[in-house]
C-alpha positions as CSV (number, residue, x, y, z in Angstrom):
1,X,46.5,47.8,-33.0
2,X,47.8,45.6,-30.2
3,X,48.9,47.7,-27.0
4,X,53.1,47.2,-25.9
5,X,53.8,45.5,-22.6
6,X,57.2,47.1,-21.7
7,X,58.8,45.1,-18.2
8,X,62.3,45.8,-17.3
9,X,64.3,42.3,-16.2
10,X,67.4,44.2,-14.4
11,X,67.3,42.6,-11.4
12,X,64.8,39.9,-12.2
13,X,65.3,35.8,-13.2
14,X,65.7,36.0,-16.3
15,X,65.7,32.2,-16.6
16,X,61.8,32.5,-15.3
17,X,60.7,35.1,-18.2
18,X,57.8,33.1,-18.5
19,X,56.7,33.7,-14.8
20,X,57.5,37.5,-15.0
21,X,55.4,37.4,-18.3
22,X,52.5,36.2,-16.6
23,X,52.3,38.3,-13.5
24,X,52.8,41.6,-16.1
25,X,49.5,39.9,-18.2
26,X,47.5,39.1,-15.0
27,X,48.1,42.6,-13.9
28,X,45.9,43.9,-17.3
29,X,42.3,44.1,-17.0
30,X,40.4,41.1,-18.4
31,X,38.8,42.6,-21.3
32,X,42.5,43.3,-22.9
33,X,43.0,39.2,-22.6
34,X,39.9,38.2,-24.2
35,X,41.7,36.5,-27.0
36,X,44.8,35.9,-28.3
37,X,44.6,38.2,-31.0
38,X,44.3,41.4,-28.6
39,X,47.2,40.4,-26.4
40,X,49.4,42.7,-26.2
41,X,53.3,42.3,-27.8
42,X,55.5,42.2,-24.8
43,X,58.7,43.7,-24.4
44,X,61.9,43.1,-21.8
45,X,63.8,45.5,-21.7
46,X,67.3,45.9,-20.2
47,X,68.8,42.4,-21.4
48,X,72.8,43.0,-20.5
49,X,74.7,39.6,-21.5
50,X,72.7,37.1,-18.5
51,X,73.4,33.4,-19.0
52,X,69.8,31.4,-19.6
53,X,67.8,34.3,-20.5
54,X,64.1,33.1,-21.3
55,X,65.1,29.6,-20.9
56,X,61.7,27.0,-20.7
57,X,59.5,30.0,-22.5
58,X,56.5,28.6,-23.4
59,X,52.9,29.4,-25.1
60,X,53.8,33.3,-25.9
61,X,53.3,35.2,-28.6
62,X,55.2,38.6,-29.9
63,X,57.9,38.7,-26.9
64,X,60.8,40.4,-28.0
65,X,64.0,41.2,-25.5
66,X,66.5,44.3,-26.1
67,X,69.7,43.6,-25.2
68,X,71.9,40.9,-25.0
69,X,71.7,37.4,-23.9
70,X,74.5,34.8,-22.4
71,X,74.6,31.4,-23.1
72,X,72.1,28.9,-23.4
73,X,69.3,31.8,-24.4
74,X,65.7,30.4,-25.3
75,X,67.3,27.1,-24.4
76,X,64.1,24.5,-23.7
77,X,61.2,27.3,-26.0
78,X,58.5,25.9,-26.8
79,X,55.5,27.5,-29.2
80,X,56.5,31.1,-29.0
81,X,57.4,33.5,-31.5
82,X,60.7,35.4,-29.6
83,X,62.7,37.9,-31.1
84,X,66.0,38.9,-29.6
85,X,67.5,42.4,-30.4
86,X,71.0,42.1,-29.8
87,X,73.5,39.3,-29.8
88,X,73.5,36.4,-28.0
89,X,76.3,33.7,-26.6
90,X,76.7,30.1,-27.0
91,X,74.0,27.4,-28.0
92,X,71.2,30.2,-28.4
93,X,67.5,28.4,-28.9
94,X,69.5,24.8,-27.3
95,X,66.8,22.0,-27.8
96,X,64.0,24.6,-29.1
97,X,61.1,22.5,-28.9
98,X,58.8,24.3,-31.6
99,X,58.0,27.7,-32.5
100,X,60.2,30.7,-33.8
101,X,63.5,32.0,-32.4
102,X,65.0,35.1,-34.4
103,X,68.0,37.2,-32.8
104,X,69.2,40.3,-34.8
105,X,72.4,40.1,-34.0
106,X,75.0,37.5,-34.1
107,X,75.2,34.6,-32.3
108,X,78.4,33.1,-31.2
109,X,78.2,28.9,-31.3
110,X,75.6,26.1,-31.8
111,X,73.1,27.8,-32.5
112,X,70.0,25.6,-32.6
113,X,72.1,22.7,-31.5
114,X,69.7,19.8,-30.3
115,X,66.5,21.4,-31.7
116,X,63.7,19.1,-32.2
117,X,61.6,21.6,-34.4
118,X,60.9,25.2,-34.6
119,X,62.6,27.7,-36.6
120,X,65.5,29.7,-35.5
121,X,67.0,32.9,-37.9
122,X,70.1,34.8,-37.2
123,X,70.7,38.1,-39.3
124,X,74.4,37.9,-38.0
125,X,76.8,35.7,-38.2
126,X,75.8,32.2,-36.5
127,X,79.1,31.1,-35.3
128,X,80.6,27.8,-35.2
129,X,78.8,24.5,-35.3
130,X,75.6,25.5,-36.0
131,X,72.7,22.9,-36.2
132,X,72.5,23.5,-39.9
133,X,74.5,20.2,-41.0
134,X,74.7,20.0,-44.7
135,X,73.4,16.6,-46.1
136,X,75.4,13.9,-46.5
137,X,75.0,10.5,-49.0
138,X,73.9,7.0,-46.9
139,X,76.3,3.7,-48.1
140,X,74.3,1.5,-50.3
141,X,72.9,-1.5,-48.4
142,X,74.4,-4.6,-48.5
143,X,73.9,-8.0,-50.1
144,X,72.1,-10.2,-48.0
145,X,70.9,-14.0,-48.6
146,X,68.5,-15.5,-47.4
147,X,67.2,-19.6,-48.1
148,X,63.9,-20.0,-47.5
149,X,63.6,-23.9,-48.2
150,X,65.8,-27.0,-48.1
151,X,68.5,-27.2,-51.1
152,X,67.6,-29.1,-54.0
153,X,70.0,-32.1,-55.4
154,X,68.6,-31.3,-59.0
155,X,69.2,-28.6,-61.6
156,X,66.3,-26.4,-62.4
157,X,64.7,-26.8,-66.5
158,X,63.8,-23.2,-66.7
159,X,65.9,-20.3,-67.3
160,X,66.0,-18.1,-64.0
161,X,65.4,-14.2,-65.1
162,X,67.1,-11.3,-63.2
163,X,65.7,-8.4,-61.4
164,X,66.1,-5.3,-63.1
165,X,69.0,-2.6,-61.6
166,X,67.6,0.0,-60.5
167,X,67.6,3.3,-62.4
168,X,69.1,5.5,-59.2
169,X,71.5,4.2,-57.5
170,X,70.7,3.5,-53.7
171,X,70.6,6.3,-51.4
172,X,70.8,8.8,-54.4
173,X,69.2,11.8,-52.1
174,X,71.0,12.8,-49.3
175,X,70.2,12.8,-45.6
176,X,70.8,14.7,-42.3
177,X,72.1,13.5,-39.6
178,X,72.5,15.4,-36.5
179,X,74.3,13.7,-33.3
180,X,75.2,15.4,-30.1
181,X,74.9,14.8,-26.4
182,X,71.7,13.2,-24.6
183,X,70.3,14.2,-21.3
């Protein structure tokens, strides 16, 4: 079984969890970091509402945080699996790169908003817009003609034949689309 790596982020960044993270693994003797199977799970504890909380996180495994979170928590993750006990504020997990974001509690709005991949899951309530748009049907496509060669003066002998209709009509499965602010 995996060991716990409690640290307590009171009075720490708690935008820099990633740099607190790796001091605490550095601190372990080598043969408890031979691979990423034996690291240990690692645990912040004292999490009390701080706006950015684990923002940038990166390339860790089994972090979990008790307490609360501000806004714009996990913002920027990328391939970690974070859990967050406690509730969280606006746009929690904001442009989550990949990996998987869970809080326990509720979130209040956007979660996920601006994620390019990555899974998040909220056993609360997620709030107002969420980045969980339902899909939506695309217009058909229009006519369009095109004439390839010069006109002809004559009238054509044989009988011109019709493409089949299709079957579906266009765009019969629906899409998502997602738009929002840039930079």
């Amino acid at each position: 079984m995996n060991e716990t790596l409690e640290i307590p982020i009171t009075n720490q960044n708690v935008a820099r969890l990633d740099l607190i993270a790796s001091e605490a693994l550095r601190s372990l003797p080598q043969a408890s970091l031979a691979n990423e199977n034996t690291l240990p799970e690692i645990v912040f504890q004292g999490a009390s509402g701080q706006d950015f909380l684990g923002a940038g996180l990166s390339n860790l495994h089994s972090v979990v945080v008790k307490g609360h979170a501000g806004k714009l928590a996990f913002c920027g993750m990328d391939d970690c699996e974070c859990t967050l006990d406690g509730n969280a504020g606006d746009f929690f997990g904001h442009s989550l790169a990949s990996g998987l974001l869970i809080c326990k509690g509720s979130v209040a709005n956007g979660a996920g908003a601006m994620a390019r991949s990555g899974l998040i899951a909220v056993y609360g309530s997620a709030g107002d817009r969420t980045a969980c748009s339902a899909p939506m049907l695309a217009p058909p496509p229009g006519r369009l003609s095109i004439t390839t060669a010069c006109f002809q003066s004559f009238d054509s002998r044989a009988p011109s034949v019709r493409a089949m209709m299709s079957v579906v009509p266009p765009a019969g499965k629906g899409i998502t689309m997602r738009t929002g602010l840039d930079g």
